[in-house]
OpenMM code with the backbone's topology and positions (N, CA, C; nanometers):
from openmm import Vec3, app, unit

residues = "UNK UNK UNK UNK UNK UNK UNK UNK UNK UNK UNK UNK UNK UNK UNK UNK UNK UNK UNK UNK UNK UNK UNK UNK UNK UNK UNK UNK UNK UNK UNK UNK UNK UNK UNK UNK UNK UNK UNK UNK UNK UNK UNK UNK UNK UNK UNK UNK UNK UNK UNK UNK UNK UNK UNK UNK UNK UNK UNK UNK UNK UNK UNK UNK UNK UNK UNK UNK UNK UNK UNK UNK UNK UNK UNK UNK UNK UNK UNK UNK UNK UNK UNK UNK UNK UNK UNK UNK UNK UNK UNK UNK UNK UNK UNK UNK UNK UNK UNK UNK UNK UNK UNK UNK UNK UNK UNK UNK UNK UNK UNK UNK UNK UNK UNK UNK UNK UNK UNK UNK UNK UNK UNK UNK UNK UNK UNK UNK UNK UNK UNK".split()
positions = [
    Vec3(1.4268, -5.8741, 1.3787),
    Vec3(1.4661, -5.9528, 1.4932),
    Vec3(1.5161, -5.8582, 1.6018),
    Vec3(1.4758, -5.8544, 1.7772),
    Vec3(1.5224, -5.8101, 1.8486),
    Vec3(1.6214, -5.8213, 1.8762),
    Vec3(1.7491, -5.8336, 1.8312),
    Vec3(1.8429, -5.8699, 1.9012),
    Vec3(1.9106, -5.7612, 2.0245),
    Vec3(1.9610, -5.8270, 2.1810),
    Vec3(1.9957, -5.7622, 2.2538),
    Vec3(2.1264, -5.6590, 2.2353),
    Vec3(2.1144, -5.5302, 2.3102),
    Vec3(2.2412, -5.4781, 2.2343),
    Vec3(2.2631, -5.3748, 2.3552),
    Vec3(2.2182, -5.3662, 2.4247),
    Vec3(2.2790, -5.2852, 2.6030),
    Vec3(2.1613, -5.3166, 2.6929),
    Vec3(2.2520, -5.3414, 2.8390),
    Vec3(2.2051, -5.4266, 2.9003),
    Vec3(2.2607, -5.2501, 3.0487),
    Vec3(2.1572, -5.2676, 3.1751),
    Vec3(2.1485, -5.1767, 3.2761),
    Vec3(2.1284, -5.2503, 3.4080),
    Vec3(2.2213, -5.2391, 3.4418),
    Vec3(2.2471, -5.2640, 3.6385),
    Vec3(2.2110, -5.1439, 3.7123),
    Vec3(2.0756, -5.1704, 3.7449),
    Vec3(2.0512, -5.0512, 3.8993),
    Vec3(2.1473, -5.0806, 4.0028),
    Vec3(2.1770, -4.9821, 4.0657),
    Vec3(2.2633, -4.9841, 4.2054),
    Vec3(2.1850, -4.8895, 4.2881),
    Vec3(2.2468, -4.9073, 4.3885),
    Vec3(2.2461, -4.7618, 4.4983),
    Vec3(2.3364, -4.7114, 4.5516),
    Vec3(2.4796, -4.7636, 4.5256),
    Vec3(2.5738, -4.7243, 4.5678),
    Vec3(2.6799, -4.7445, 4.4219),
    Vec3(2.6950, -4.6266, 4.3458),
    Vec3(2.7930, -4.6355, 4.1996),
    Vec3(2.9073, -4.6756, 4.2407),
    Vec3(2.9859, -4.6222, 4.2888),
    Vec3(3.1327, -4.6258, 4.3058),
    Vec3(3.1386, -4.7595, 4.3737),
    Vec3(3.0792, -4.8351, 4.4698),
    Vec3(3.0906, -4.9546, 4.5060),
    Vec3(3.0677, -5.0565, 4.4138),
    Vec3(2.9571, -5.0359, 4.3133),
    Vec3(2.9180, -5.1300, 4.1859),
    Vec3(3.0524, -5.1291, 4.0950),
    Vec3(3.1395, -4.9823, 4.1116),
    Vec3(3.1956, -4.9905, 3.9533),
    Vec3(3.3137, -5.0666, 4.0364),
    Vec3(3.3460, -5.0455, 4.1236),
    Vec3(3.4799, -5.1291, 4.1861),
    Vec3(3.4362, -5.2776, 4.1579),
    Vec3(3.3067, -5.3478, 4.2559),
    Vec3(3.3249, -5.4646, 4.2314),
    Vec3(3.3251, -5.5335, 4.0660),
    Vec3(3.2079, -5.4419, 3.9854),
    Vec3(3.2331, -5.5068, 3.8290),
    Vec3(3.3732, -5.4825, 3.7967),
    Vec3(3.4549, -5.3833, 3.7771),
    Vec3(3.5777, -5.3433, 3.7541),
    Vec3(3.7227, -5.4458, 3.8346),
    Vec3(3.6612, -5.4917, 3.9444),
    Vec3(3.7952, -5.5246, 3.9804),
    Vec3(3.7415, -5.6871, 3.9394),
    Vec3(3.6362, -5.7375, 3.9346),
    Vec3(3.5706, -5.8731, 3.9039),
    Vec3(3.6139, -5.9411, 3.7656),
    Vec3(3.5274, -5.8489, 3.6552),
    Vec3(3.5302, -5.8608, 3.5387),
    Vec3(3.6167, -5.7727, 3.4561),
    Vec3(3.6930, -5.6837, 3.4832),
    Vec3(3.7436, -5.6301, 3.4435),
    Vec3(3.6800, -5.5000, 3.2703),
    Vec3(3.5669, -5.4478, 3.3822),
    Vec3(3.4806, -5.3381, 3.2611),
    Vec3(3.5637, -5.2024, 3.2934),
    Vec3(3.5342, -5.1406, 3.2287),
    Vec3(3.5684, -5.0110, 3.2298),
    Vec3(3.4443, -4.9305, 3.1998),
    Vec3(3.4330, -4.7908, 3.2454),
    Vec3(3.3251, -4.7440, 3.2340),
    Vec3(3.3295, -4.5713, 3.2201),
    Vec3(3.2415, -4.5393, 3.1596),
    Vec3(3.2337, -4.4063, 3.0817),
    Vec3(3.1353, -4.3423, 3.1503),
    Vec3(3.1652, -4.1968, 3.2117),
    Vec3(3.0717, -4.1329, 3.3143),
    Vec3(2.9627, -4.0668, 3.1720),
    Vec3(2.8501, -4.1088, 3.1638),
    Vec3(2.7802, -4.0976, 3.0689),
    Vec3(2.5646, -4.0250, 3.1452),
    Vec3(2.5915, -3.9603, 3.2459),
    Vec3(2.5443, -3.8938, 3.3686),
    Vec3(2.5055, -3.7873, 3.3421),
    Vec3(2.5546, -3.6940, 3.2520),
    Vec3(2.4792, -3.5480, 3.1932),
    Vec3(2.4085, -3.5753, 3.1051),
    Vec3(2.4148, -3.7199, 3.0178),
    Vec3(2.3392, -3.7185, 2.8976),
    Vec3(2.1688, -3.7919, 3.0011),
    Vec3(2.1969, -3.8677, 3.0620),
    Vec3(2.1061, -3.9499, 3.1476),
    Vec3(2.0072, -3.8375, 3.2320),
    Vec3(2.0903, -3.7904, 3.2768),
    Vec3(2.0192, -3.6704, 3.4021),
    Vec3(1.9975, -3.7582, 3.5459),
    Vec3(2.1500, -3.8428, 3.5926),
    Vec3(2.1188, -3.9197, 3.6985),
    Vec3(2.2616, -4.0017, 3.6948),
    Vec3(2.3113, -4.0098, 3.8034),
    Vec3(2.4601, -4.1073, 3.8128),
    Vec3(2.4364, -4.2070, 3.6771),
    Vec3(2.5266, -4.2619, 3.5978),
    Vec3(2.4683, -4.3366, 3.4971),
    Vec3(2.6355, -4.3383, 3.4205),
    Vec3(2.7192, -4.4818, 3.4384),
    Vec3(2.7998, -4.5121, 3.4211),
    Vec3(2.7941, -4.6395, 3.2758),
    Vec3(2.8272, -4.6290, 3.1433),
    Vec3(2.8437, -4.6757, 3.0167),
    Vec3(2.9657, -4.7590, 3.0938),
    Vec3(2.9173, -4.9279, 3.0510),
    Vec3(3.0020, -5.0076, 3.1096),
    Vec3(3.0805, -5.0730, 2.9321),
    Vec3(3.2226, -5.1003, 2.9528),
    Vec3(3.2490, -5.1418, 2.8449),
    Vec3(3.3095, -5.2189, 2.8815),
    Vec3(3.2698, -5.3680, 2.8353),
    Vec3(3.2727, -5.4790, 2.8984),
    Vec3(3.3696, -5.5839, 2.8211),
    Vec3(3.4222, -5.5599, 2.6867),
    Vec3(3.5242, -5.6468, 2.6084),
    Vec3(3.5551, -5.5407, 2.4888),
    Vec3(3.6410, -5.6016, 2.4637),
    Vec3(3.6387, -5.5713, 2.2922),
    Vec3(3.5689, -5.5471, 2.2259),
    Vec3(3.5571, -5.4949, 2.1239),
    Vec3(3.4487, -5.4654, 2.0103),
    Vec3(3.4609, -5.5803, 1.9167),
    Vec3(3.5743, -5.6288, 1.8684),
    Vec3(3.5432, -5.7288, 1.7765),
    Vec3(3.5171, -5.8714, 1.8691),
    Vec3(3.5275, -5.8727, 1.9613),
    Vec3(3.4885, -5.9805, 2.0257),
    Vec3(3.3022, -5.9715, 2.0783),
    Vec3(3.2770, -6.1162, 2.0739),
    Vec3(3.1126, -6.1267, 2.1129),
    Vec3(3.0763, -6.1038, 2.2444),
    Vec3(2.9806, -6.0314, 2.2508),
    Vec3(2.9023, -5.9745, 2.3885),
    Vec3(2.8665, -5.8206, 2.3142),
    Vec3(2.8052, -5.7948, 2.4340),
    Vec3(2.7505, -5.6090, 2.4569),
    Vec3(2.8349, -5.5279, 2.5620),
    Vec3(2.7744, -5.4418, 2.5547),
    Vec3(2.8132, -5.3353, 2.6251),
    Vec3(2.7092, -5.2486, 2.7100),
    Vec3(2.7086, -5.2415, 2.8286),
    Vec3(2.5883, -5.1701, 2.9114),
    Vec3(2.6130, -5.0485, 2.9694),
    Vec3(2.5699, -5.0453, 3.1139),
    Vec3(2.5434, -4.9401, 3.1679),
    Vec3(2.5370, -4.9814, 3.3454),
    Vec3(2.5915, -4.9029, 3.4437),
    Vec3(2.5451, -4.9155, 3.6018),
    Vec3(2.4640, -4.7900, 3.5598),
    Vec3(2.3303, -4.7805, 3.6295),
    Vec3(2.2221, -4.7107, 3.6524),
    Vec3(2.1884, -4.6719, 3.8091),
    Vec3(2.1160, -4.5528, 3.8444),
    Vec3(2.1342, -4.5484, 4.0024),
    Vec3(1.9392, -4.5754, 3.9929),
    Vec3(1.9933, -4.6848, 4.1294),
    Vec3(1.8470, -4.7167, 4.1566),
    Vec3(1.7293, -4.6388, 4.1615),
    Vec3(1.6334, -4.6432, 4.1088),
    Vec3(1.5003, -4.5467, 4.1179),
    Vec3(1.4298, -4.6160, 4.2100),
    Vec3(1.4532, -4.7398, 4.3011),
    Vec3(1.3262, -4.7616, 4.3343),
    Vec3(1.4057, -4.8580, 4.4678),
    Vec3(1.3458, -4.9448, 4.5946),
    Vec3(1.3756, -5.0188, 4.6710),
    Vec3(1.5038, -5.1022, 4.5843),
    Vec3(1.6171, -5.1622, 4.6446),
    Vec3(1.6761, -5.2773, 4.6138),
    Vec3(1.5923, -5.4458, 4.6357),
    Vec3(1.6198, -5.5431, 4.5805),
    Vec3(1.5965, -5.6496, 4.5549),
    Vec3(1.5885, -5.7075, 4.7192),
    Vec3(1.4662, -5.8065, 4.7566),
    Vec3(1.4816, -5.8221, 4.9252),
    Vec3(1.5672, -5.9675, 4.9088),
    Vec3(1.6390, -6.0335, 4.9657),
    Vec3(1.6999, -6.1619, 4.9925),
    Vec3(1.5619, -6.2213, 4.9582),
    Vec3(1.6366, -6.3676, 4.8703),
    Vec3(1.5371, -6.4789, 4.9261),
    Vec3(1.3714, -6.4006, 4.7722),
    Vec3(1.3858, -6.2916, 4.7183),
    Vec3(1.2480, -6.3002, 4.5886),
    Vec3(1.2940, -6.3258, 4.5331),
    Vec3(1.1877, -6.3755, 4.4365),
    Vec3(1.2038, -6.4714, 4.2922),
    Vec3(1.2576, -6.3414, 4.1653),
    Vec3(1.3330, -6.4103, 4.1007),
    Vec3(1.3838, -6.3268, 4.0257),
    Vec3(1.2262, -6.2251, 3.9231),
    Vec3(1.2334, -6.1242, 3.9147),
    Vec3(1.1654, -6.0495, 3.8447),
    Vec3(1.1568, -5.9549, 3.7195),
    Vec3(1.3286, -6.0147, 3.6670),
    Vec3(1.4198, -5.9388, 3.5251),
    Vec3(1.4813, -6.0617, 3.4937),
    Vec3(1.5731, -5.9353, 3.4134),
    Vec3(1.6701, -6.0637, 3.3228),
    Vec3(1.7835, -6.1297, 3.3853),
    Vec3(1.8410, -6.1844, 3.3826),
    Vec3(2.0099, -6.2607, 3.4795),
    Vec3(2.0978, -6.2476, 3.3447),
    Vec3(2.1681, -6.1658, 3.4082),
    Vec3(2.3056, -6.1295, 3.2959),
    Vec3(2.3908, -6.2579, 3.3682),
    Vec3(2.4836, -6.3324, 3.2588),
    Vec3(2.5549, -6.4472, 3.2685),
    Vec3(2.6708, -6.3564, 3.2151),
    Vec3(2.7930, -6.3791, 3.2570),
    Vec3(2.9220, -6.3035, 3.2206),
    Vec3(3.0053, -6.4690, 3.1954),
    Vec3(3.0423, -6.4920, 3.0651),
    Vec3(3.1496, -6.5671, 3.0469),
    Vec3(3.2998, -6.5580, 3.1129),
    Vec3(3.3330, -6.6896, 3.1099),
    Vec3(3.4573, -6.6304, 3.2242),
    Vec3(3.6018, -6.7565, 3.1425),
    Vec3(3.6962, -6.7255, 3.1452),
    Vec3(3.7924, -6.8201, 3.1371),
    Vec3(3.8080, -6.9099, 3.2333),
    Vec3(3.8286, -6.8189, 3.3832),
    Vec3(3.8473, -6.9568, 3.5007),
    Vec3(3.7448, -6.9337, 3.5908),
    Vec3(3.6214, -7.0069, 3.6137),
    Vec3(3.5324, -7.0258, 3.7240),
    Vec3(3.5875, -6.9975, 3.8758),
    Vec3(3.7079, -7.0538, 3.9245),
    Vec3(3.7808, -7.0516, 4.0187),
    Vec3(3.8175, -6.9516, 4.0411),
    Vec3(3.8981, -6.8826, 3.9443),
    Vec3(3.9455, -6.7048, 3.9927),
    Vec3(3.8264, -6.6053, 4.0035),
    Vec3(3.7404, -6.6355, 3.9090),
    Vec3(3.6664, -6.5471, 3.9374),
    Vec3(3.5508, -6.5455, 4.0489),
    Vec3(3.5282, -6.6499, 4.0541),
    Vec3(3.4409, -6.7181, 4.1699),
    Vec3(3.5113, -6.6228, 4.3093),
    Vec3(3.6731, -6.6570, 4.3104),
    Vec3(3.7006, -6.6142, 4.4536),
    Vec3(3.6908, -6.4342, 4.4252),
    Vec3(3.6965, -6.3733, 4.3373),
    Vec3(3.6848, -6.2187, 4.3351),
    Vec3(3.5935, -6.1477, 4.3722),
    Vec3(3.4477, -6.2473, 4.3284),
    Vec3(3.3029, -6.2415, 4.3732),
    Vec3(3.3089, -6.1939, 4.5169),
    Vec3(3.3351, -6.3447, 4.5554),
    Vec3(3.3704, -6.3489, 4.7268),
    Vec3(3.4198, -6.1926, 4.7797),
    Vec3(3.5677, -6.1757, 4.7364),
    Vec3(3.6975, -6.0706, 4.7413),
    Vec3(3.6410, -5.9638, 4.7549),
    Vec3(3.5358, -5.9241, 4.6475),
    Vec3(3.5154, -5.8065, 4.6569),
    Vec3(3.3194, -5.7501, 4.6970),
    Vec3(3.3082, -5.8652, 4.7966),
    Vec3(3.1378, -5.8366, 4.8330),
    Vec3(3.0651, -5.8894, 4.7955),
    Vec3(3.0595, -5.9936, 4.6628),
    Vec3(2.9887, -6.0809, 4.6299),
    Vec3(2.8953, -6.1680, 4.7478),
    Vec3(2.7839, -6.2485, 4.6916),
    Vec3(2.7735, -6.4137, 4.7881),
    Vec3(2.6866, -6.4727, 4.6846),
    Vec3(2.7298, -6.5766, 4.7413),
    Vec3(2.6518, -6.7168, 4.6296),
    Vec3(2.5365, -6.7111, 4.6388),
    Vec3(2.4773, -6.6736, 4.5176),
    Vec3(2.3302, -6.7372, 4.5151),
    Vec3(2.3138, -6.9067, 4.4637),
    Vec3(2.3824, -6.9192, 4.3979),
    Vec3(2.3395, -7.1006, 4.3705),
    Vec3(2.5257, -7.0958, 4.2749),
    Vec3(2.5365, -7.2295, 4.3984),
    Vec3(2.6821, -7.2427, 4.3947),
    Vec3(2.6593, -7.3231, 4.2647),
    Vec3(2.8225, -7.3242, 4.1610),
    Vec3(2.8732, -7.3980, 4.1017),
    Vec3(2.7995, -7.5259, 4.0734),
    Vec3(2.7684, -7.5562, 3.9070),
    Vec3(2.7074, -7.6327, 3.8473),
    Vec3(2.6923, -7.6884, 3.7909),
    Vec3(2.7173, -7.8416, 3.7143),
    Vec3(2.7694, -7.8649, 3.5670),
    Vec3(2.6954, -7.8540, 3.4492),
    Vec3(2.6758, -7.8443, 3.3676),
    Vec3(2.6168, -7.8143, 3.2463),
    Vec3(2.6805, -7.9188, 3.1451),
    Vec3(2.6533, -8.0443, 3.1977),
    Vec3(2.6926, -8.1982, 3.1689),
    Vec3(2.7567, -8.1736, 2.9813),
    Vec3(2.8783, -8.1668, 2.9823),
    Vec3(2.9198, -8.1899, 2.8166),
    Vec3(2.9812, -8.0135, 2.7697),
    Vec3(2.9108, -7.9137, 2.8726),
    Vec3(2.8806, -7.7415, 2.8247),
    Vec3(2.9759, -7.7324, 2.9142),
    Vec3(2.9529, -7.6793, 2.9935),
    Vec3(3.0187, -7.5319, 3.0918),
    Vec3(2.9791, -7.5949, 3.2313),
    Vec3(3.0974, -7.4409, 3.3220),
    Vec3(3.0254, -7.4810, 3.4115),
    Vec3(2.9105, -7.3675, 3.5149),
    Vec3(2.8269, -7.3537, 3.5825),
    Vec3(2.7474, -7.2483, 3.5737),
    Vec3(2.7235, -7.1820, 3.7391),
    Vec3(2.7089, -7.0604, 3.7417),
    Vec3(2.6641, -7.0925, 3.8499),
    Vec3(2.5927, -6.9066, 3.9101),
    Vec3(2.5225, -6.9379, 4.0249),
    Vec3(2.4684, -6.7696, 3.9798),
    Vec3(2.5462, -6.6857, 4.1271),
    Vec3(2.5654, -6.5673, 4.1315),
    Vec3(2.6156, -6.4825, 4.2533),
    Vec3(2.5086, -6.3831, 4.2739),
    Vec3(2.5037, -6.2785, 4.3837),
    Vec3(2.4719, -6.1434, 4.3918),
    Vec3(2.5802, -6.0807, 4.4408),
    Vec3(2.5898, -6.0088, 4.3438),
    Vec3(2.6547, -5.8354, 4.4109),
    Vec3(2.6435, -5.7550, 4.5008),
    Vec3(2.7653, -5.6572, 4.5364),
    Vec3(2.6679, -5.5625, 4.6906),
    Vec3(2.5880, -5.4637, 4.6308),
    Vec3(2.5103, -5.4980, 4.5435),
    Vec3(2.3982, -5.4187, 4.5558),
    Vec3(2.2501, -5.4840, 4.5628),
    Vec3(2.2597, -5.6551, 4.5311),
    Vec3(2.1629, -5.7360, 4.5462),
    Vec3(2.1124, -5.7587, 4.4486),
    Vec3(2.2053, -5.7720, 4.3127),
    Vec3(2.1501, -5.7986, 4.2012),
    Vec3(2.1943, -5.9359, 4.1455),
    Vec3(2.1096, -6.0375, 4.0721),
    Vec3(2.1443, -6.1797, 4.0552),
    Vec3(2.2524, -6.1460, 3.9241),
    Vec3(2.3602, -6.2364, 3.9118),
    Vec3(2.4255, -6.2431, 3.7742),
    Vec3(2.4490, -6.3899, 3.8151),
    Vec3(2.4966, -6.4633, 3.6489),
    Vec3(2.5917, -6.5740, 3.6664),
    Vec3(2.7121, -6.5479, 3.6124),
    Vec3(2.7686, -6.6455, 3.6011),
    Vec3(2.8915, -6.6734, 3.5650),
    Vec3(2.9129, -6.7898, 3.5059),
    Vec3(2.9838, -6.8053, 3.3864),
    Vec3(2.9428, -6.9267, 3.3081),
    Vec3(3.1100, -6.9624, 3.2160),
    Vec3(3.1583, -7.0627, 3.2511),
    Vec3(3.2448, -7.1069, 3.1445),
    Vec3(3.2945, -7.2513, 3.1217),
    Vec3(3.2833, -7.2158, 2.9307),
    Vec3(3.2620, -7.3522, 2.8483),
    Vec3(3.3796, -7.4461, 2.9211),
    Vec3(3.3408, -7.5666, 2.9176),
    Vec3(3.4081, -7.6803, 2.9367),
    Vec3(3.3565, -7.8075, 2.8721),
    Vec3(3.3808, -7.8978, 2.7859),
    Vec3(3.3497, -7.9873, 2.7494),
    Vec3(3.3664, -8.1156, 2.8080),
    Vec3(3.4007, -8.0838, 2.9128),
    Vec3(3.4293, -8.2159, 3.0053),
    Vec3(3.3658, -8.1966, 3.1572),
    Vec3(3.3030, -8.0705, 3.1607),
    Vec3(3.1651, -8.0586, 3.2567),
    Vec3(3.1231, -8.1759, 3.3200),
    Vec3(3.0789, -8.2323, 3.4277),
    Vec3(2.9824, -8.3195, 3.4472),
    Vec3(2.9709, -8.3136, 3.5958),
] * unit.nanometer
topology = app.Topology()
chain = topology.addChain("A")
for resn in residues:
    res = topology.addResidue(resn, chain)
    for name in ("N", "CA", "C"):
        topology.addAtom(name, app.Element.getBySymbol(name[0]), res)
C-alpha cells in the first residue's frame, strides 16, 4: 500500500514561506539544503506520536501558479482546532481566500486559501454540528 509519508511546497521566496507556515500553523523547520543541493527546508509539522506527516518548503524550479488555473497537484488540507483564528492568520500574514468557509454538513468545517507564494491549501476542522 502507498501510503503518503512527506509532502513538498515549491516557493520562490523561502524565508517568506517559512514565516507565513511558521507563524500560521505553527511548523518548524530543519535547513536540510546541502543534502538537496538547493534552498530546501524539512518542515516539522506536529508531533510524532500524533497523526499527520512531515514535509518539506522546496525552492521553485519552474514559473509560480497563474491566478484563476485549475488546480494541477495535490491540495494539502492542514487540520486546525479553530477555523476562525486561523482563518484570520492566513489573512495576517499574506494569505487570500481561494474558496471561503464551508460546511461539511454533520463533518467539519472546510475551506481552501493561497499563500504568498500562490500555492492552494485548505484548512479543515471537525465539527459535528457543521451545517
Amino acid at each position: 500500500m502507498g501510503r503518503l509519508v512527506h509532502f513538498e511546497i515549491h516557493v520562490s521566496d523561502m524565508e517568506r514561506a517559512r514565516k507565513f507556515y511558521g507563524e500560521v500553523f505553527g511548523w518548524e523547520f530543519q535547513d536540510w539544503s546541502e543534502y538537496a543541493g538547493m534552498p530546501y527546508f524539512g518542515a516539522v509539522t506536529g508531533k510524532e506520536e500524533d497523526p499527520g506527516i512531515n514535509g518539506a518548503l522546496m525552492q521553485r524550479q519552474s514559473a509560480p501558479p497563474e491566478p484563476n488555473q485549475a488546480l494541477n497537484g495535490f491540495a494539502c488540507t492542514m487540520g486546525v482546532e479553530n477555523y476562525a483564528e486561523t482563518e484570520a492568520k492566513i489573512l495576517e500574514y499574506g494569505g487570500k481566500t481561494a474558496m471561503a468557509k464551508y460546511a461539511l454538513p454533520g463533518m467539519a468545517w472546510q475551506g481552501y486559501y493561497l499563500d504568498p507564494e500562490g500555492n492552494l491549501f485548505g484548512i479543515h476542522q471537525p465539527d459535528k454540528e457543521a451545517k
